[in-house]
N, C-alpha and C positions, 0 to 999 in steps of 0.2 A: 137667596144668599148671594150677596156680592162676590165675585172671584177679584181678588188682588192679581194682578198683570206680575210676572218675575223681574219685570224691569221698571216696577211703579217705583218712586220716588216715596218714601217713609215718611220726609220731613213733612210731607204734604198735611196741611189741616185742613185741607178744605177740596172736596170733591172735583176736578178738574169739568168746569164749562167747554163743548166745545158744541161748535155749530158748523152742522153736516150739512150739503150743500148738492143736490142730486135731484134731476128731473126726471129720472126713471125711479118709481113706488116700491117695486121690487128691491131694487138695491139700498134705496133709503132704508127701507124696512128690514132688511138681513144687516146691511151694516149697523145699522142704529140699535136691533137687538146683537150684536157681537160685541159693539163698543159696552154696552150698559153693563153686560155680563163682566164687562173687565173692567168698573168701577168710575166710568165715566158718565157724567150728565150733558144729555145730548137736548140740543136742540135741531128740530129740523127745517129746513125750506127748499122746495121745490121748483126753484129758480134765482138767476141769478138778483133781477128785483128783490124779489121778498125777503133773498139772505142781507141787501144794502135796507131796506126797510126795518126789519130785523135788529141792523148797527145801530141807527140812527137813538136807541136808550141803551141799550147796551154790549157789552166788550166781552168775550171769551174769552177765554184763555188760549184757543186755537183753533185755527178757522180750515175745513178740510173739502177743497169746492172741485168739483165732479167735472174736469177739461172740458168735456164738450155737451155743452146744452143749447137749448132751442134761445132765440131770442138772445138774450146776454150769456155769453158762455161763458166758462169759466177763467179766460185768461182779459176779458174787461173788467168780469166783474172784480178779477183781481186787481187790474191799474185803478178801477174805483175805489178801492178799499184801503187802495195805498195812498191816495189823495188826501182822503180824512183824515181830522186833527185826531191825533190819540193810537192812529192805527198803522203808522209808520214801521215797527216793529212788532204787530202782532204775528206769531208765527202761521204762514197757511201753506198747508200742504196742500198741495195739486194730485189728483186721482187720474192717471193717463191709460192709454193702452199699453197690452205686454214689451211691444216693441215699433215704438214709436219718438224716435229719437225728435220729432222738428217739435213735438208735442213737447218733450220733456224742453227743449229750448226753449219755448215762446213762454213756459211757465217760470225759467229763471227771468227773463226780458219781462216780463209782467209784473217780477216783484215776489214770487211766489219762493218761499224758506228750502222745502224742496218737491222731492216730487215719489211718490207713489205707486207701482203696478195694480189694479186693480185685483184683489184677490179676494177667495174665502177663509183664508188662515185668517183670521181675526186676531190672535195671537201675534202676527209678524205687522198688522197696522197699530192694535193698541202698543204693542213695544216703541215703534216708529213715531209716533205721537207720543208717547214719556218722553222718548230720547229727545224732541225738538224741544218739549216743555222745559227741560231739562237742560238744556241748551242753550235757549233764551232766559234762563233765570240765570244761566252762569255770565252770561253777556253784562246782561241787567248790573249785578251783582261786580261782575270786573270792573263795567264803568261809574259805579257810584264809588268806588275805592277806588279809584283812578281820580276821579274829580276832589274825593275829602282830599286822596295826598297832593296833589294842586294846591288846593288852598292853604291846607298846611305847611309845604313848602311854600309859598308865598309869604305867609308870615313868621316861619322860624328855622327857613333850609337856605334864606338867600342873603346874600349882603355885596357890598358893592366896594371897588379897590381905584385907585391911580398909581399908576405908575410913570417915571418922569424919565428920564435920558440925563439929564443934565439938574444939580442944584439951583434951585428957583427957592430961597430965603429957606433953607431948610426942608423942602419936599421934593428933593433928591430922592429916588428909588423908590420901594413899594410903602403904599401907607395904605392900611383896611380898614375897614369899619369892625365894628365888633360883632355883627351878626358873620362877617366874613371868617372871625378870625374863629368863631364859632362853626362854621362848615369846616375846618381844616380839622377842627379837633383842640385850639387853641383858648387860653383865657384872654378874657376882656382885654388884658392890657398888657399881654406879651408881645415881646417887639420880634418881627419873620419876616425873611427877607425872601428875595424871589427866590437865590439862590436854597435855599430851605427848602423852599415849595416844591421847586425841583427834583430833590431830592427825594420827594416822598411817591414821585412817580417811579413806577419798577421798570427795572434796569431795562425791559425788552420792550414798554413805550414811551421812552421816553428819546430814545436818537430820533422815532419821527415827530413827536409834539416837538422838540427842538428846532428839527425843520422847516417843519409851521409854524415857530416863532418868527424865526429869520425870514424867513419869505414872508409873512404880516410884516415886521419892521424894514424890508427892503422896500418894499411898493407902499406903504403907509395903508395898508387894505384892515376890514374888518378883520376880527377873528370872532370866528362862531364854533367850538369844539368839545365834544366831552372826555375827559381826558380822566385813568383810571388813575388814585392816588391810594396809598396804604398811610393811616394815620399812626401819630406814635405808638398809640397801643392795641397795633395790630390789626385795626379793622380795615378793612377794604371797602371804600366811594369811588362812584362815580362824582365827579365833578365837570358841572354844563358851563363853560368859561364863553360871556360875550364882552366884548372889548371895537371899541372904536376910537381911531387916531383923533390926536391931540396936536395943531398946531400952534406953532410962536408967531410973535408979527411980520417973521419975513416968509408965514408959509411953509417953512420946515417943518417938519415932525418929530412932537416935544416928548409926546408921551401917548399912553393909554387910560381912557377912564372904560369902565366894564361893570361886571357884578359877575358874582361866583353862585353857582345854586348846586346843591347834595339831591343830584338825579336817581339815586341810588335806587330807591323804590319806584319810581317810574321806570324804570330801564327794566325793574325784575318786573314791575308788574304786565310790559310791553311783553317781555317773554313769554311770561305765563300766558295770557295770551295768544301769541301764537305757540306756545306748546297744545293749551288745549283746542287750539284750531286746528292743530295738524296733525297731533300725535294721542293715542288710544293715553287716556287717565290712569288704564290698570296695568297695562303690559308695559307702555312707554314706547310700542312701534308705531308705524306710520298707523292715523286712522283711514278711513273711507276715504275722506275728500282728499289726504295727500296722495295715498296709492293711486286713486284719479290722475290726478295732476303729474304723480310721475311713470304714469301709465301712459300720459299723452303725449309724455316727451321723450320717452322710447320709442315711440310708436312714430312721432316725427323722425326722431333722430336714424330710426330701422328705416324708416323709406326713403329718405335720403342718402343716407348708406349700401339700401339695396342687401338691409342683414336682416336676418329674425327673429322674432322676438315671441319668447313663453310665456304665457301664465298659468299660474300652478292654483288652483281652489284644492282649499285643506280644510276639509270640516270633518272634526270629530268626533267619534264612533261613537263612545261610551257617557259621554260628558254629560247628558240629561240623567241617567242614571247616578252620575257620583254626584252630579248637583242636588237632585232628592235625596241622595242618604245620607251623605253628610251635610249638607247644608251649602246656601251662596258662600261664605268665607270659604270654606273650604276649595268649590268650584273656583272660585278666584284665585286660590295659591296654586291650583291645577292648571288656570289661564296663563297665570306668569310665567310658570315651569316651561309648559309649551310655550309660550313663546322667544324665553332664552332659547331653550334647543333649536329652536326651527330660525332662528338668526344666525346661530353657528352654522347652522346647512349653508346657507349664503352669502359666500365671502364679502362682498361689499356693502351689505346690508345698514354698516354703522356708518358709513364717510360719506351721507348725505343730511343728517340731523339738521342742517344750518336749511336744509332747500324749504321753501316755501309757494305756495301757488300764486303766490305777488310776484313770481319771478324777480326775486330778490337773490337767488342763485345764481354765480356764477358761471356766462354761457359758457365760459370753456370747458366746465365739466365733464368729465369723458365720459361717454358711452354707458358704457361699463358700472361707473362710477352708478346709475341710478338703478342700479339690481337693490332691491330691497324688499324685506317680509315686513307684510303690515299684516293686522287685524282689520277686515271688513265689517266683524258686528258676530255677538253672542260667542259662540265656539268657531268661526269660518277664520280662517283666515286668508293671504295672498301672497305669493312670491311671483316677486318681477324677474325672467331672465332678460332681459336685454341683448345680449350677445351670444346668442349660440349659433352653431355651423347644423345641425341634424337634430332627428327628432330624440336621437339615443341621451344629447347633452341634458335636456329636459329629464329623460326618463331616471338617469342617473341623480340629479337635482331630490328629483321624487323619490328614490329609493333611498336616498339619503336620510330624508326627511320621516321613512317609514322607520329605516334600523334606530333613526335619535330616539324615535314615542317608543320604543319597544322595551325599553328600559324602565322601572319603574318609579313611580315618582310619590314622592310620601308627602300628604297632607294632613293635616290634623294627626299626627301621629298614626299616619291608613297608609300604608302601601296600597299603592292602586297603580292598574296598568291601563292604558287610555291608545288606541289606535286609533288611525285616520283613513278617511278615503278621501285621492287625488285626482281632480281631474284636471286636467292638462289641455289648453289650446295651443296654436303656434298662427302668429301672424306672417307671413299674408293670406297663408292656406285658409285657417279660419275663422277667420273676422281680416277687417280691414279696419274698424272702431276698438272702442275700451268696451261699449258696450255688448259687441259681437264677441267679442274673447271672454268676458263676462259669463255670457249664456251658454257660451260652449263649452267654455270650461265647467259650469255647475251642471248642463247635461252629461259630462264624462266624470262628473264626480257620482253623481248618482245613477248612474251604470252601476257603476263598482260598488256605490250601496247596496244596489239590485242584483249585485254576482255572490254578497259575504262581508264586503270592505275590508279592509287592511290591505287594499292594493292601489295600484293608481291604471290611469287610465287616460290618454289620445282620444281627442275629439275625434268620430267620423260620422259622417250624412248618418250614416244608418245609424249610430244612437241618436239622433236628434229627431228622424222619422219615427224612432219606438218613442221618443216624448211625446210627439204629435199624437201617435195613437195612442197613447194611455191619456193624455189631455182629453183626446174626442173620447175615447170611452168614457172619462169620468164626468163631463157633459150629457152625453148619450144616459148614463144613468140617472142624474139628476132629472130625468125625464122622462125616465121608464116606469114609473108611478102613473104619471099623470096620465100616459098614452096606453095603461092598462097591459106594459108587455113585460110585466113581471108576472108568472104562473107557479102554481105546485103541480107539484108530478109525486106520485105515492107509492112510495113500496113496502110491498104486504109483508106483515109479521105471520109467521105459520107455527102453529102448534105440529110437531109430525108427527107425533104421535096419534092424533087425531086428524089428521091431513085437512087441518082445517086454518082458516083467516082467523087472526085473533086480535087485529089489528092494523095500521098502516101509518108510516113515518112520511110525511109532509117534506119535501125537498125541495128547493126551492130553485127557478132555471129561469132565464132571462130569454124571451122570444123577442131577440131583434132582427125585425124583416120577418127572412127565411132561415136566420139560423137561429138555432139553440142553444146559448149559451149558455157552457154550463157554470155550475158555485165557482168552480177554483178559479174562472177567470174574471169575477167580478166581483164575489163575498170580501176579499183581504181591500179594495179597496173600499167597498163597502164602510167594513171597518174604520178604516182610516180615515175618509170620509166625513164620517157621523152617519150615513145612510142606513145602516143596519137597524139603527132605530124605528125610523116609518116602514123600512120593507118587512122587519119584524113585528110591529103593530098591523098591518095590513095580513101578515100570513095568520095571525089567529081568529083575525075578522073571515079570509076566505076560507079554513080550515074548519071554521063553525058553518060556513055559510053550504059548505061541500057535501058536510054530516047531512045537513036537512035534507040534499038531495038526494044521496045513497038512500039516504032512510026511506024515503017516497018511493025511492028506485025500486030498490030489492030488501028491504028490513035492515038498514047495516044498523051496528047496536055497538060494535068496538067504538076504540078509541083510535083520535088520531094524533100521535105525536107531531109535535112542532118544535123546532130548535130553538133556545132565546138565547139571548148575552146577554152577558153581566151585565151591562151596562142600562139592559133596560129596567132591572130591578132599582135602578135611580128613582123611577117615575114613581110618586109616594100614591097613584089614582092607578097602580097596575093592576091591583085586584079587581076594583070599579070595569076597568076599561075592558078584563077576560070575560068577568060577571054580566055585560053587557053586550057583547061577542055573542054568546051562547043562546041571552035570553031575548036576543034579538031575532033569532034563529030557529026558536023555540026548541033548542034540542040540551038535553040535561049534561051538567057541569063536566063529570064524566069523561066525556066525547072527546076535552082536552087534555091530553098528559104534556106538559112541558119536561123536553131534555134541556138538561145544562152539561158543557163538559167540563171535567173533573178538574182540567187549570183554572178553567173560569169561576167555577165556585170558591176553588180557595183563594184565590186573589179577592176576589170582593167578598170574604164569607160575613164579614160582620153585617156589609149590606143587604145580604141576601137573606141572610133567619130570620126577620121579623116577617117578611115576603111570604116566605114558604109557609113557615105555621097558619098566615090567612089565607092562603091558597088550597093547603090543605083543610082547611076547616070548612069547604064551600063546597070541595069533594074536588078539586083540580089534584092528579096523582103528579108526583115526581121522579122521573127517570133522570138516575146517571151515566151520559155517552162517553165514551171513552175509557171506562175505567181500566185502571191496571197501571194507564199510562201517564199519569202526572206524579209529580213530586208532593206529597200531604201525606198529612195524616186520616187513619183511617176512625178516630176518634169521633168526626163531623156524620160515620154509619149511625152512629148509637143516638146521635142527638136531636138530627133531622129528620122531617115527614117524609122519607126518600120507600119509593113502594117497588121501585126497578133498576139494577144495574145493567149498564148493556157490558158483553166482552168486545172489545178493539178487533179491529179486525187483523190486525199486526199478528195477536197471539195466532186468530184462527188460520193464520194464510201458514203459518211457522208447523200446524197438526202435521205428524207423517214425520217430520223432515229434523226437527229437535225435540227432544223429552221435555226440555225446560218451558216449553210453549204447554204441553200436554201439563206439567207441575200446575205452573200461574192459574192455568183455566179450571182443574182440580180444586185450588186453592179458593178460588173466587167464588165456584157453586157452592164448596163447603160453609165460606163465609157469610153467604147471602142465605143460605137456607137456615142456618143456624140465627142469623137474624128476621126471618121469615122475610126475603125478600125476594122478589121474581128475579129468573135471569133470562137475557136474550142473547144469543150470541150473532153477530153482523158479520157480512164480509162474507156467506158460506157459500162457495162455488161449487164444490164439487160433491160426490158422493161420500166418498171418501171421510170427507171433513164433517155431514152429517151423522154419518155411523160413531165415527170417533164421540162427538160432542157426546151425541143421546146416549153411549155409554159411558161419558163422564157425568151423565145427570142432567144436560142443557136439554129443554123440549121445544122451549121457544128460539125459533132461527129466521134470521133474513139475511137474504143475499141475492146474486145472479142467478145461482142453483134453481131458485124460487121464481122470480123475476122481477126485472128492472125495474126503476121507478118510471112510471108509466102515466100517463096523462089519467084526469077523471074519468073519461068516458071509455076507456080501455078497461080500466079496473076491471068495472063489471063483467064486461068480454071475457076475460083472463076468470073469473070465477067460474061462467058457463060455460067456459072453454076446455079447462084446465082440471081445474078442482074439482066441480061439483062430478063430473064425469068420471073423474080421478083417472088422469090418462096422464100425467107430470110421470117423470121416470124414477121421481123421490119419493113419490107416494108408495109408502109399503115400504119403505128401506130401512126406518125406523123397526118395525113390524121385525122383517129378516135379519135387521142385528139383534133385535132381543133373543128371534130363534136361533141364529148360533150360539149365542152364551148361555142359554137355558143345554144345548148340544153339548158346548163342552164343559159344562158342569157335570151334568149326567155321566158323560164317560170319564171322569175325574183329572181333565186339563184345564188349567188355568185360563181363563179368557182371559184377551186381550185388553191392555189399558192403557 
């Protein structure tokens, strides 16, 4: 199934060509499956020849070549591409390092549209290739309606005039053509004189066009001007006046001959333009490339000054969310909202509108004057401080910016509330570039992601060192597959009333080096990832593959739980893939019980019930982890092949200490037995918490109490250690609370509950 990209282009009829351009196999091949999945037709070549070989029959629509390869890299193979007839404006992105600034220059000096960080978000490169496609069709499109109004005005916007000084047999003063008197707003054969024309200029330019008259008639010079005019019935033209002097035969200067052209739509079209060059389409703030540009001239203007200068990255919280549930329009009138309010944060934000990266701005501009909130792309946006004394002015800036989103903002007839998290650099401390303030500030933005959000947050070394090491870990794991140093570690299910194994749940721990890493410091990105998937198809592979050696070992004949996520219920071959797990292993279906926990099912439940009825039909059982603890309905008992609830370990750690722990857990065995289902209760450390469960009805329990999750080769130890000996301190404790309750029934007291 094609995935649609959130920032594809609708109008598109026709599947976007692009040609990926990369000498390393690995990346060709991860990129080129990310692009596909996001509804682009790739072609590939593995050098920079083969991508010019390649051109030489046909044109992509956007060419994406990999900076640095062997032989032709990627910034000739870019000046070669620009040489070619036809491929002067094809868009091509350059593929660079994270932070490699000469790289990203040599690819604008090559010719190259822009440029690219090398990543696995697939999602933020197919967006970045719409955006350019999208970009170059608006160009396209500007200048073919720039050329029609050309020629249009050529032949029905222009007309040609004299003017005289002095009577020559009656051509005294203005005389026009009729295409002239037509640009004024006039008929064929109404007589207008200069003083008229004059007239129709508004009152506040016309003292300097006057000026420029006088000075063209004192020195006999050209006039070249467009000069704004209001016609009789209210319209407002621009009119382009060229005029060159006219002399008599002694050489004086007799008159003017010229022509008059109705600029009007070139002058808007010129705007547009640089509006859409410079400024965000939706919000109407600065976009990327301005923010750039007047990023770079705070950043001159602070070091020459010897002052400081902030940037504030603001990307918001919620915004993925209200975008799926109400829809892109909706996100859009949330985009604009934000960004009215986050312009009033910033006093000067509007009294640069005219700046342009042509440095067509006025250098005397002050300081000051270039503080402004743009949009850098999707939900992020930027505010320039330019002139602050401390780090407090900035944090103040940002506090401001948090009380404006706190308010809430209605779209589609939805109150929605939408916070941000800020992160804040300050030049010179940290960066000395746009783009060192850039990454400083997106690493103190997601800090504060990683603390809750809704706060802001000051670049320091030390957030940037925890990037590095969440960077290297999430490298490190993309390789903890291949290097075999992902393991299960197993801890035993006990029946205690029987003081016996009736099972073991599969855990899964990361052996890097000499340490042990455990879930909590690498499963969430896992998650986030996509990694959960292979290390979750590998744990039901080594889970069967462990069965067969217990089984050789000592008879084991349980079952071993393995955790899944939702997400791998996607795969429509998951039955196939457990089915051949097991029978690879020759150990019966059985052997696996899959947990799900109770968020993850009902989030995906529609994906997941066709799963489970084949799963159970093969004899794979299904346990629910976590239960008690998620927001659903309890409807999904009655419907599902579900054979096991486990109890949260929240409620068991809560026995002893509140009744309403002791209620839930009551409530739960009631539930499940009444639908004949198993329970297990987790988490059971102590004695204490044993005696309570087994007189609330639980027989099946794992925890510390029992012991940890333990490598394979330990297990067994722990059996002929432990158990088979029955030398554990729980063994029998079960046994001794049935004897007291049988005691105090007998002598007519109430047992305990």
């Amino acid at each position: 199934m094609t995935v649609v990209h959130p920032f594809a282009d609708t109008s598109l009829t026709a599947v976007p060509e692009v040609l990926l351009v990369d000498d390393d196999e690995i990346n060709l091949l991860l990129t080129g499956l990310g692009l596909r999945e996001r509804g682009f037709r790739l072609v590939d070549a593995d050098s920079g020849a083969a991508a010019l070989e390649l051109l030489r029959d046909w044109t992509p629509d956007i060419i994406v070549l990999d900076a640095l390869m062997p032989g032709l890299d990627g910034f000739d193979t870019c000046r070669r591409i620009r040489r070619m007839h036809g491929y002067e404006n094809v868009p091509v992105l350059m593929l660079t390092g994270l932070d490699d600034d000469a790289s990203i220059t040599r690819a604008y000096e090559a010719g190259a549209t822009d440029f690219f960080v090398k990543t696995t978000q697939w999602s933020l490169l197919a967006g970045r290739l719409h955006y350019l496609l999208r970009a170059s069709r608006t160009r396209i499109e500007l200048e073919r309606s720039k050329s029609k109004l050309a020629r249009a005005q050529d032949l029905a916007r222009m007309g040609s005039f004299d003017w005289w000084r002095v009577d020559r047999g009656n051509r005294g003063g203005l005389h026009t053509s009729p295409e002239a008197l037509r640009v004024f707003g006039f008929g064929p054969h109404e007589e207008v004189s200069l003083r008229l024309i004059l007239r129709m200029v508004p009152h506040g330019d016309r003292r300097a066009f006057l000026r420029l008259l006088h000075g063209a008639l004192r020195q006999s010079s050209v006039l070249a001007t467009d000069v704004p005019i209001v016609l009789l019935d209210g319209r407002q033209r621009i009119i382009h006046v060229e005029a060159e002097p006219e002399f008599n035969e002694q050489g004086n200067g007799a008159g003017y001959t010229g022509i008059v052209q109705d600029v009007t739509e070139r002058r808007q079209a010129e705007d547009r333009i640089r509006q859409l060059a410079n400024f965000d389409s939706l919000t109407g703030l600065p976009n990327r490339r301005q923010l750039i540009w007047r990023a770079e001239r705070a950043l001159e203007q602070a070091r020459r000054q010897q002052r400081q200068f902030a940037m504030l990255l603001i990307d918001l919280d919620r915004f993925k969310l209200i975008n799926d549930t109400l829809g892109h329009g909706a996100g859009d009138e949330l985009l604009v909202e934000v960004g009215r309010r986050l312009r009033a944060c910033v006093r000067h934000s509007d009294q640069i509108t005219d700046a342009a990266p042509d440095g067509s701005a006025s250098s005397a501009r002050s300081h000051r004057s270039l503080e402004a909130v743009g949009r850098l792309g999707g939900d992020e946006f930027v505010a320039l401080l330019p002139e602050i004394t401390a780090d407090r002015d900035a944090e103040r800036v940002a506090q401001r910016v948090l009380e404006a989103l706190r308010e809430p903002i209605f779209v589609s007839g939805q109150e929605c509330f939408v916070t941000a998290s800020v992160g804040v650099a300050i030049f010179p401390r940290d960066g000395n570039t746009v783009v060192d303030l850039l990454r400083n500030s997106d690493i103190a933005m997601y800090s504060v992601k990683a603390q809750g959000k809704n706060a802001s947050a000051i670049y320091s070394p030390v957030l940037a060192s925890q990037g590095r090491e969440k960077l290297e870990l999430e490298t490190a794991l993309h390789k903890a597959i291949e290097r075999d140093e992902i393991v299960l570690h197993y801890q035993p299910k006990i029946d205690v009333r029987a003081a016996r194994m009736v099972g073991v749940e599969a855990l899964m721990r990361w052996q890097r080096g000499s340490v042990l890493v455990p879930p909590n410091d690498f499963m969430p990105m896992a998650e986030d990832t996509g990694l959960i998937v292979p290390l979750s198809e590998w744990a039901l592979r080594e889970a069967a593959r462990q069965a067969r050696v217990w089984q050789d070992a000592f008879g084991f004949n349980e079952s071993i739980a393995v955790n899944l996520p939702s997400r791998l219920f996607e795969r429509s071959d998951l039955v196939e893939h457990i089915h051949q797990c097991v029978t690879a292993c020759d150990v019966p279906h059985r052997v696996i019980r899959l947990e799900i926990t109770e968020d993850n099912l009902m989030k995906e439940l529609q994906n997941v019930i066709p799963s489970l009825h084949r799963l159970n039909e093969i004899g794979i059982e299904i346990s629910i982890d976590d239960f008690g603890t998620g927001y659903s309905s309890l409807a999904y008992l009655t419907t599902l092949p579900i054979s096991e609830l486990k109890i949260d370990r929240s409620f068991v750690r809560e026995l002893g200490v509140t009744p309403q722990s002791s209620a839930v857990i009551t409530a739960i065995i009631a539930l499940a037995r009444s639908l004949g289902l198993r329970v297990v209760a987790e988490g059971v450390e102590t004695l204490r918490q044993l005696e309570v469960l087994h007189r609330l009805g639980c027989v099946v329990m794992q925890g510390f109490l029992f012991s940890r999750a333990v490598a394979p080769q330990d297990l067994q130890v722990w059996l002929e250690q432990t158990v088979l000996p029955r030398k554990a301190a729980w063994i029998g404790a079960a046994s001794d609370a049935e004897a007291v309750e049988d005691s105090l029934r007998a002598s007519g007291m109430r047992p305990f509950r």
